[in-house]
C-alpha positions as CSV (number, residue, x, y, z in Angstrom):
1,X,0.2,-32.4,88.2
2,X,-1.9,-31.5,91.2
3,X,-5.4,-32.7,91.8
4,X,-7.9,-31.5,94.1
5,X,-9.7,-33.9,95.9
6,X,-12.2,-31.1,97.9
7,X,-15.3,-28.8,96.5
8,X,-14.2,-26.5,93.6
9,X,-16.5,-23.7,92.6
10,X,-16.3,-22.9,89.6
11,X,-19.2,-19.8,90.2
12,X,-18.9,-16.1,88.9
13,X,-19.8,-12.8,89.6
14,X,-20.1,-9.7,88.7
15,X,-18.3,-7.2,90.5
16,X,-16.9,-3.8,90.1
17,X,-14.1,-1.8,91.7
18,X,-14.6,2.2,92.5
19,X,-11.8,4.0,92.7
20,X,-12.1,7.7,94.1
21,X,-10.3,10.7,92.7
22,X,-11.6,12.8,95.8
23,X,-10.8,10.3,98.2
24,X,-14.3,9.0,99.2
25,X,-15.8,12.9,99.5
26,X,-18.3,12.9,96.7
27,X,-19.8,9.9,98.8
28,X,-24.0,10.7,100.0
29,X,-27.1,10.1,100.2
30,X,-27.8,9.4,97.1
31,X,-25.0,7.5,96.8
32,X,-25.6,5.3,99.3
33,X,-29.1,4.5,97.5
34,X,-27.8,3.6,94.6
35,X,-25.1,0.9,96.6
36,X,-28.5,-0.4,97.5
37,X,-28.8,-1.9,93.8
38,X,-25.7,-4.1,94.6
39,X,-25.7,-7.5,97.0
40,X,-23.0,-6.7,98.4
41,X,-20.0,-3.5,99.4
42,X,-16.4,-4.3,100.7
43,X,-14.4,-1.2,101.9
44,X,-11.1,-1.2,103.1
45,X,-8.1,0.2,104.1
46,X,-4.8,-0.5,106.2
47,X,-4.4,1.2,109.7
48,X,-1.5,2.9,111.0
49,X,-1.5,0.4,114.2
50,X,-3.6,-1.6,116.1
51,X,-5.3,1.1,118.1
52,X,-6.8,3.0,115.0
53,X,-7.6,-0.9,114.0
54,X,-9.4,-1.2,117.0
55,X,-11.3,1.7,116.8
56,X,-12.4,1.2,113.0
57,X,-13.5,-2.3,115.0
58,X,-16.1,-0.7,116.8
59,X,-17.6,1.8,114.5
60,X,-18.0,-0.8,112.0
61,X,-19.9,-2.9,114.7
62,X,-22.0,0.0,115.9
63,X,-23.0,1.5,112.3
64,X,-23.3,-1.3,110.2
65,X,-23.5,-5.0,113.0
66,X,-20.6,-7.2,113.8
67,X,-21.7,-9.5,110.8
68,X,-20.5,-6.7,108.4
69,X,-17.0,-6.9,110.2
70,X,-14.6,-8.6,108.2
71,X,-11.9,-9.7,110.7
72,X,-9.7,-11.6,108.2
73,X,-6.8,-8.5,108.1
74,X,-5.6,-8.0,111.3
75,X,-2.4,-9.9,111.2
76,X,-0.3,-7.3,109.4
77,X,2.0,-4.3,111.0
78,X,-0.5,-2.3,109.1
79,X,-3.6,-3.7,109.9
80,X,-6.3,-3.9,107.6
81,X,-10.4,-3.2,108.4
82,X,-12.8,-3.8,105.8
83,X,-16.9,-3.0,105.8
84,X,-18.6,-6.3,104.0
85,X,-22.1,-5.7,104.1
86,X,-25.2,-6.7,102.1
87,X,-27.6,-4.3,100.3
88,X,-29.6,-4.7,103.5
89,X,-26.9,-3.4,106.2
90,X,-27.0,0.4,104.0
91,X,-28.6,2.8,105.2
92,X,-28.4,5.8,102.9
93,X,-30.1,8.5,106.1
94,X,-27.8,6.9,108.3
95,X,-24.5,10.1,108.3
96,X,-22.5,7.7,110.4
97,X,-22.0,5.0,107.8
98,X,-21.3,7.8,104.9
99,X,-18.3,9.4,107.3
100,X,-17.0,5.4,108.5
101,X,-16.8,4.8,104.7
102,X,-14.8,7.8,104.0
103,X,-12.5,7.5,106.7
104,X,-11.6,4.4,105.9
105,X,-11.7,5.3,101.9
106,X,-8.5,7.7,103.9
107,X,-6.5,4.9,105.0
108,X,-3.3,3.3,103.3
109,X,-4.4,1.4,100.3
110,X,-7.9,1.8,99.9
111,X,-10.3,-0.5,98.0
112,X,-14.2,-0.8,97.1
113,X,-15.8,-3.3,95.5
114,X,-19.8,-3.6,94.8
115,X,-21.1,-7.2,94.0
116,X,-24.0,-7.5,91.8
117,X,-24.6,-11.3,91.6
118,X,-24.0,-13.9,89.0
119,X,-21.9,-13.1,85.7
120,X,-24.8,-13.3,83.7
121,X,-28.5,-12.4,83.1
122,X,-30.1,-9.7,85.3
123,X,-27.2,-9.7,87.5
124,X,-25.0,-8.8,85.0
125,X,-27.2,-5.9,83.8
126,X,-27.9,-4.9,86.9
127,X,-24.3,-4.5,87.9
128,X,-23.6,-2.6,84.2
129,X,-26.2,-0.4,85.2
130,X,-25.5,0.7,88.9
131,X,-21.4,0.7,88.0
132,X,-23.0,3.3,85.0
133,X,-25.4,5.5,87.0
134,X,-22.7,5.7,89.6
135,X,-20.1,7.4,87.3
136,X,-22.7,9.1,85.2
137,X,-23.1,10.7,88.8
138,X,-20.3,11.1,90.1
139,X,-17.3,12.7,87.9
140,X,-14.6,12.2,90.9
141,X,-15.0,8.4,90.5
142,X,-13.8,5.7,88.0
143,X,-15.3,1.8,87.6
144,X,-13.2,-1.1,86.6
145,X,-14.8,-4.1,86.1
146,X,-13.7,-6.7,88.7
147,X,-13.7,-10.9,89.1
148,X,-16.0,-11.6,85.4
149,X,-17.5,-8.5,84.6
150,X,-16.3,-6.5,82.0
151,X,-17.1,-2.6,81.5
152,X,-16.5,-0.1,79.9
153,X,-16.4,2.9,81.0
154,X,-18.5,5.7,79.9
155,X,-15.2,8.6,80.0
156,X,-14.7,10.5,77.4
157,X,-18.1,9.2,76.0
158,X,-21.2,11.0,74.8
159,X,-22.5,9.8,77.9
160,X,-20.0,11.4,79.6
161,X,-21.7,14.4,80.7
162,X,-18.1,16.2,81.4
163,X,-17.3,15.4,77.7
């Protein structure tokens, strides 16, 4: 039997996972504003090499600050970037962050997940609502719940507006 001796969380939160049929292109404005709702976006992907690593390096520091830069990756033969930035660090006008997002949304194994918060209360609502706006919205996505939250989604629903 092991037992830990350090801090254990045991906290929760409720994030969700996108997952883009169109491969990040339905990705705006208006999009971007509605990301505002969550605390927090990671995007990643895994680069061909170290230069196209490097260079995903510096747009992420120029468009969204070096604290958004999640450095953890680049070990790999593939190199992975990732975008982690708070609610505060989008800026839907801003055209540069929309086209980092989707070229990284182009990369080898690509991932995004929204945080809303705690697994309960308004976070939890909040993060049910923003995951069901977004695919309300947007037909070329689909929403997994992620980590404690657990949706459903709204395909082949009434509120499906496709159905």
């Amino acid at each position: 039997m092991k037992i830990r001796t350090d801090y254990v969380s045991n906290s929760s939160s409720s994030s969700f996972i996108i997952t883009f049929n169109d491969g990040g292109k339905c990705i705006d404005k208006k999009f971007m504003e509605i990301l505002k709702r969550c605390n927090t976006i990671s995007v990643r992907g895994n680069c061909k090499d170290k230069a196209q690593y490097e260079a995903f390096k510096g747009r992420i520091v120029a468009e969204f600050g070096k604290k958004c830069l999640d450095v953890g990756w680049d070990e790999d033969d593939e190199p992975g970037i990732c975008i982690y930035a708070s609610a505060k660090d989008i800026k839907p006008d801003n055209k540069k962050q929309v086209e980092l997002i989707k070229d990284i949304l182009a990369l080898k194994n690509p991932y995004f997940d929204c945080g809303c918060g705690d697994d309960w209360g308004d976070d939890l609502a909040n993060a049910i609502q923003t995951a069901t706006i977004l695919e309300f919205k947007y037909k070329d996505i689909e929403i997994e719940g992620d980590d404690h939250l657990d949706y459903n989604s709204i395909r082949g629903t009434d509120l499906d507006r496709d159905n």
